[in-house]
N, C-alpha and C positions, 0 to 999 in steps of 0.2 A: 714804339719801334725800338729794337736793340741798336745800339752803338755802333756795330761791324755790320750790321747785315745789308745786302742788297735787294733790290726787287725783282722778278723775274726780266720785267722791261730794262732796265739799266744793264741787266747782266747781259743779258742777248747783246744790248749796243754795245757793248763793250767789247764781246765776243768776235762782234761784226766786224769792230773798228780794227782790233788785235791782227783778222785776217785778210783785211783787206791792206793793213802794213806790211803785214807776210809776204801778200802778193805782188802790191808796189815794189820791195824790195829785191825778190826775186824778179821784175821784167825789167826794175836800173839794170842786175848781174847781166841781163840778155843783152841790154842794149848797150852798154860799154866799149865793148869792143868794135864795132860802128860809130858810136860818138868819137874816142879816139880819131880812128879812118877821119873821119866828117873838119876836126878839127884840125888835123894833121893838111888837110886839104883846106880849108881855110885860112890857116897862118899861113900856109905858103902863097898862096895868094892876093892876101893883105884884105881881108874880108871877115866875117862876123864871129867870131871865137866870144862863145858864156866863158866867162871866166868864174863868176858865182849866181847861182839862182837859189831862192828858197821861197816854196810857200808856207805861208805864216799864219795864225791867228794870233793878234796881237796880245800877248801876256799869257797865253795859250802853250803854243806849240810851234814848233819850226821845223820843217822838211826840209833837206837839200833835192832840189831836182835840176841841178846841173845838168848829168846825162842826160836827163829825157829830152832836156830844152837843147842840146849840141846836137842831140841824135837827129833831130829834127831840122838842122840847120840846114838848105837846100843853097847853092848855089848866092852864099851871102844873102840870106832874105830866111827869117824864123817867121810865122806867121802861125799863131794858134787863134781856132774861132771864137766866137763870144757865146761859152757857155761853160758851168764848172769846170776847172779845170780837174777836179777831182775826177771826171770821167778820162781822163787822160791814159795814157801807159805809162805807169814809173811813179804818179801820183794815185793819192787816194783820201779819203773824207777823212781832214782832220778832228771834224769837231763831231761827237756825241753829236746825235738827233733831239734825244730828252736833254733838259737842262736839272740835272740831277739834284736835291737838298734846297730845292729854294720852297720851303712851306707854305700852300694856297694864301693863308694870312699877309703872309710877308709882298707876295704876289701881288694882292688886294692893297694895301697898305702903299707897299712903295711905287705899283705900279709897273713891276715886273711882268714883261708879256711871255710866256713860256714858249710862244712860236719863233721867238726874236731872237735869233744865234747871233754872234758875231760873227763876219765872213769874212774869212780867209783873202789874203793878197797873197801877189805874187811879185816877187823885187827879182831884178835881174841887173846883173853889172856885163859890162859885155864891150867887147872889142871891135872896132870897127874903119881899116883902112889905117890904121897906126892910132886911133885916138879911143879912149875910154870914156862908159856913158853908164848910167842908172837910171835904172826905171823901176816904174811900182805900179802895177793896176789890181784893180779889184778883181774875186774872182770871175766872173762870168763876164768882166771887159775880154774884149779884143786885145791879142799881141801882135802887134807887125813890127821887127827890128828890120833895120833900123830904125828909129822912129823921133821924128822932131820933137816930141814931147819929152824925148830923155834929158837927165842934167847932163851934160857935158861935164867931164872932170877933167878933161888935159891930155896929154899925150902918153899914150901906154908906154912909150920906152921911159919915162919918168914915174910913173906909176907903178909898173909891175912888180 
């Protein structure tokens, strides 16, 4: 095999991934303007304002999905279901399908399973009633904010 060259399978995924960034980032641009709204109505209330979210594949890649995660904020309570968040709006599949250059030997040898992706988290830092918190779940956990499980970090007017 040449040096540069790819395969038809790598290239499609790749192609796939490119557009499906495309399209995550074009429906942040739609939802914006709504998260804003959502936010703007939450600080005044003293209720659940993201201040950062991003999903991640550790050592990978990192998305901000702030907006999508504000736009969603109902009435102080964010809750997304338990399943990829990559099906979401505003998100989308950070990681390649194929695990591209890892040679069947190498596979064999060290015991590399090519179904085995790393998956993606999602961290969220977030505002709630005056005080700041962080969370991180996997992706196909459950998000309910507020949520007991977050680290508490202290009081957002010392924080911010």
């Amino acid at each position: 095999s040449s040096g540069g060259s790819t395969n038809p399978q790598q290239e499609s995924a790749f192609l796939a991934l490119s557009k499906s960034k495309e399209d995550a980032e074009q429906q942040k641009a739609l939802m914006a303007r709504a998260a804003e709204v959502h936010r703007a109505e939450e600080l005044s209330q003293n209720g659940l304002v993201v201040h950062a979210a991003k999903y991640f594949v550790e050592g990978l890649h990192s998305e901000d999905v702030s907006i999508p995660l504000q736009f969603w904020v109902r009435s102080g309570r964010l809750l997304l279901p338990e399943h990829s968040k990559s099906e979401l709006m505003g998100f989308y599949k950070i990681v390649p399908i194929a695990r591209p250059g890892v040679p069947w030997w190498k596979r064999l040898l060290f015991g590399i399973k090519t179904t085995e992706q790393p998956l993606p988290k999602l961290h969220v830092r977030y505002e709630f009633r005056g005080e700041m918190y962080e969370i991180t779940i996997s992706d196909r956990e459950k998000l309910d904010l507020p949520s007991r499980s977050a680290f508490h970090l202290g009081s957002s007017y010392v924080l911010k």
